[in-house]
N, C-alpha and C positions, 0 to 999 in steps of 0.2 A: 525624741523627747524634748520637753521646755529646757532652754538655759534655767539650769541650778543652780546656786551659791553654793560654796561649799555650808557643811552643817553652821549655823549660828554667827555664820560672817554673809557680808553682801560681794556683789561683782566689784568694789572697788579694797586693794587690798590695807591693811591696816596700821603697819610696821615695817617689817622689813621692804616690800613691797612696794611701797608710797618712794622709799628713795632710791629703789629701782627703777621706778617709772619717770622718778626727775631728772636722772643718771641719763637716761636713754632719749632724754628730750621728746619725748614723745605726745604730750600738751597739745600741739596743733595738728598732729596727726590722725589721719583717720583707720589708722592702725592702734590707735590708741584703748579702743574697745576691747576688744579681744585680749591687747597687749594687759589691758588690768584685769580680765578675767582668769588670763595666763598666771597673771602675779599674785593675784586672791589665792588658788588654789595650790599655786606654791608654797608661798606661804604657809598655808594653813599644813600641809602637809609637813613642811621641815619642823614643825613644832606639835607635837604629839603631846607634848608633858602640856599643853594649855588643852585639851580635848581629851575625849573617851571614844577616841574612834583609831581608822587604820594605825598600825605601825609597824616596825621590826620589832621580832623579839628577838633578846639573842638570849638562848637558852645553855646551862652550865658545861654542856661538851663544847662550846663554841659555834656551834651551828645558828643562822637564824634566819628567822619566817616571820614571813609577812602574814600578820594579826587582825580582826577586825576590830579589836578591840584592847584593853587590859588582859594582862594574862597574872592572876593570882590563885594564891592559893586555897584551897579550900575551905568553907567555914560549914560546920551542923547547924548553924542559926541562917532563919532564913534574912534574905535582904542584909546580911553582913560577908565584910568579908576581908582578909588579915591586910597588912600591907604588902604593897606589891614585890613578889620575890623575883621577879627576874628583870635581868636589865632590858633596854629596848631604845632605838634612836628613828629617826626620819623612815618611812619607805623610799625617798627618793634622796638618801645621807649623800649618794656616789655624788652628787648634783648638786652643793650644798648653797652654791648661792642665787637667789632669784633672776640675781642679772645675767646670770648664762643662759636663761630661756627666752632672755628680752634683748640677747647679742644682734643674733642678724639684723632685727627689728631698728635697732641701735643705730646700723648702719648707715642705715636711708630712711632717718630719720627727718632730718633737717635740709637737703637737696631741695632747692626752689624750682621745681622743672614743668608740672604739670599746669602752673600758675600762668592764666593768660599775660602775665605783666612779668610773667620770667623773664630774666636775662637772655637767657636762650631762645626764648623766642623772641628777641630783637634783634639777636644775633645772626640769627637765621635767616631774619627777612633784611637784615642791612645786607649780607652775601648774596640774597636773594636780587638786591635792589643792583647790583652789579650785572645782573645778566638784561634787564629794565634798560639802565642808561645805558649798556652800550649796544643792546639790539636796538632801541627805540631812537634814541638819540645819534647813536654811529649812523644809522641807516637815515637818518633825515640831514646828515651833517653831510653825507654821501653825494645823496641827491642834489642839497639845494646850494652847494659851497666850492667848486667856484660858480658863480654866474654867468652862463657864456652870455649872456646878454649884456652885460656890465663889465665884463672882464674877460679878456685874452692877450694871447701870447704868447712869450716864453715864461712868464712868471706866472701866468694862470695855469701853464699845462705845469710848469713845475710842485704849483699848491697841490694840483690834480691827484700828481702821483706820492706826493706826500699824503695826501688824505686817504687815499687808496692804502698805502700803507700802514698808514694808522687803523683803519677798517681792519686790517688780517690782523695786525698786534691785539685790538680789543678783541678780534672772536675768539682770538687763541685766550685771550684772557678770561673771557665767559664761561670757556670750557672748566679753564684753570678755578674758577668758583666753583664750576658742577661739582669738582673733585673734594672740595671743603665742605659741600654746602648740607651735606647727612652729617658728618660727625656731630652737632650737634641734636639734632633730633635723633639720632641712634642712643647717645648717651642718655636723653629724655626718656626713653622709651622703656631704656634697661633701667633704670631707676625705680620709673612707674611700674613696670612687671615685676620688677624684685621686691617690693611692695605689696604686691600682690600676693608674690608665693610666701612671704614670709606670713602676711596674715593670714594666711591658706594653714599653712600650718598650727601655728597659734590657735585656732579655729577649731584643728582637728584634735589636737593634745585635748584642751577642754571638753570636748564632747566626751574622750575616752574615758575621763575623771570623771563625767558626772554618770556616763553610765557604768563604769566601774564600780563606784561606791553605792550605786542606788540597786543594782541587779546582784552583785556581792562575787560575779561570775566574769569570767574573763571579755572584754568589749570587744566588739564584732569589730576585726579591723578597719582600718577606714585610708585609703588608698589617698595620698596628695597628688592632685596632677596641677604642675605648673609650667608655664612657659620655660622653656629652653633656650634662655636669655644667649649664650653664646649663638644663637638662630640669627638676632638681631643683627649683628655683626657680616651674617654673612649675606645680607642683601634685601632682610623682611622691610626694611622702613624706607629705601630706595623711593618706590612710589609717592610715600608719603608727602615728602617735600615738595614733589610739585603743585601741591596745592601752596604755595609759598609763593609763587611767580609773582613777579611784579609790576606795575610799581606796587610794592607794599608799603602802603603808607601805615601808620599806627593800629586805625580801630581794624584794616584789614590782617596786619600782623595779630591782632588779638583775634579777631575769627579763625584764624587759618591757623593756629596752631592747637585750637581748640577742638577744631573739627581733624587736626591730625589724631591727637587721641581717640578722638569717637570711633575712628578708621582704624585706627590699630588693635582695638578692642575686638574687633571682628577678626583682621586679619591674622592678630596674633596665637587664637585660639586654634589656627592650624596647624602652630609647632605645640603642641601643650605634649606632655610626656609627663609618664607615671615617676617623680621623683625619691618619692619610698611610699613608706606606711608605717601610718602608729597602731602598730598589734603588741599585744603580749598577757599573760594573764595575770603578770604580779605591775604592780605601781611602777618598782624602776625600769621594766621593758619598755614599758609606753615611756616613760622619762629619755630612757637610750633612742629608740625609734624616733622619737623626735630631735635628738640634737646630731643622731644621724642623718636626717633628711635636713635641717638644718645648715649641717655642715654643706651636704651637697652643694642647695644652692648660695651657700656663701661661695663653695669656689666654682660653682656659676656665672654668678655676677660677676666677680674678679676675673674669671678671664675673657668674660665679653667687656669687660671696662676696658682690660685691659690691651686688646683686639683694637677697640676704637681710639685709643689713646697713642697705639703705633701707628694706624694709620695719618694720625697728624703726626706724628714723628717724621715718619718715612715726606712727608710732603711738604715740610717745614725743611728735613736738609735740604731738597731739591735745589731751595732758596737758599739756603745758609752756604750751600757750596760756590766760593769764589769763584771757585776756576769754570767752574760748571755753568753756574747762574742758571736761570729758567730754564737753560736748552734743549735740555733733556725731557721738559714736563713738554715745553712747547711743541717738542718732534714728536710727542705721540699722537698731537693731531695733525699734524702737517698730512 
């Protein structure tokens, strides 16, 4: 079915809502759609006393039920009818404030990564420009320095093997970039795909409201499959980087990390996995199922962040270690 508004409001919401949305910085986001869909029909729901539609009744034994309407008492005159006798609050009260459905969203909000002028992608390609000068440049410094035509002896064979020497330090150094040179387009990626799943969801709550309310019948579940961001972590964006080589000079750092996403769009859809689903036949189920899946891939994201954030750890002591110094990273290529 068409996106709906809820009854007599539009897709952007009104009150409560609006400083949810400011809350969550969500303005330049293209999660932002959805995210005020999400928040309209929030809204409208936790405020039942401004409308004449769903709510909770809570009726005099304490019991209560999800209503489509008013629940009064009777009247013999037609088109009348007493004031209202029973009490009644939100269908989604357990839930009570808008910014709990705008959390994840919240999150990765503000993350500059997908942007050809990110940091990270300068970053990327300045680590990248490491393996550039010292294959392109070691290897012609190799060749053409000393001169035997211009220079011998004892001090030419001595430069000789000094150059030689510098040749191994730099390759072992090129290597020592390979090993930095993902964490940042891994962290890019989990960003962007958490992004994703979060407006995946967002996406799915709203469909459940609006056929919920229009069919009066419990909405046909509706399954979230998102990326299994801890995936990234374990080797999916590897490939990636090599379109990074260099020399990266600027406008080739802006292609090249914009065609990484284009490529992870693709490749990424081979870890996609069924994260939950918004079922349920009353308002607050579909409210739960979503801050259940929700939750999920919040500690999703968090432990693929986290994942990528030891691996610089673990490769920053290597260096931080005195006693040690490089020696350790250097002997895994030797």
């Amino acid at each position: 079915m068409a996106n709906v508004a809820p009854p007599e409001r539009s897709d952007e919401p009104a009150a409560d809502g609006v400083a949810a949305l400011e809350e969550a910085r969500l303005d330049d986001s293209r999660m932002r759609p959805n995210a005020a869909r999400l928040a309209a029909w929030v809204e409208w729901l936790l405020h039942p006393e401004e409308h004449e539609y769903d709510r909770t009744v809570i009726y005099p034994d304490g019991t209560k039920r999800e209503e489509p309407g008013r629940v009064t008492m009777a009247n013999p005159t037609p088109g009348q009818f007493e004031p209202i006798e029973r009490d009644f609050e939100s269908v989604v009260a357990q839930y009570p404030l808008v910014a709990q459905y705008l959390d994840g969203m919240a999150a990765f909000s503000t993350q500059r990564v997908e942007a050809h002028d990110s940091v990270l992608s300068f970053g990327a390609a300045a680590i990248r420009n490491v393996w550039w000068l010292g294959d392109a440049h070691m290897t012609r410094l190799v060749h053409d320095f000393p001169d035997g035509d211009e220079w011998s002896g004892k001090a030419a064979r001595a430069a000789d093997r000094f150059i030689g020497d510098m040749s191994v330090i730099v390759t072992q150094l090129v290597k020592i970039a390979q090993e930095f040179v993902d964490v940042g387009p891994q962290y890019a990626v989990i960003v962007k795909e958490a992004r994703n799943n979060f407006d995946a969801a967002a996406a799915a709550l709203v469909t459940a409201f609006e056929d919920k309310f229009h069919t009066k019948t419990a909405p046909a579940p509706i399954d979230i499959a998102g990326i299994a961001l801890t995936a990234v972590t374990a080797g999916l964006v590897t490939y990636m980087s090599g379109g990074l080589l260099g020399p990266v000079l600027q406008d080739a750092a802006l292609a090249a990390w914009a065609a990484m996403f284009t490529d992870a769009a693709g490749k990424l859809t081979e870890s996609n996995t069924n994260h939950g689903t918004v079922d349920g036949a009353r308002w607050i189920e579909l409210a739960q199922t979503y801050m259940r899946t929700q939750a999920e891939f919040m500690d999703d994201a968090v432990t693929a962040i986290n994942g990528v954030n030891q691996q610089l750890v673990d490769l920053i002591d290597l260096f931080d270690d005195d006693k040690a110094g490089p020696g350790p990273l250097l002997e895994k290529y030797r």
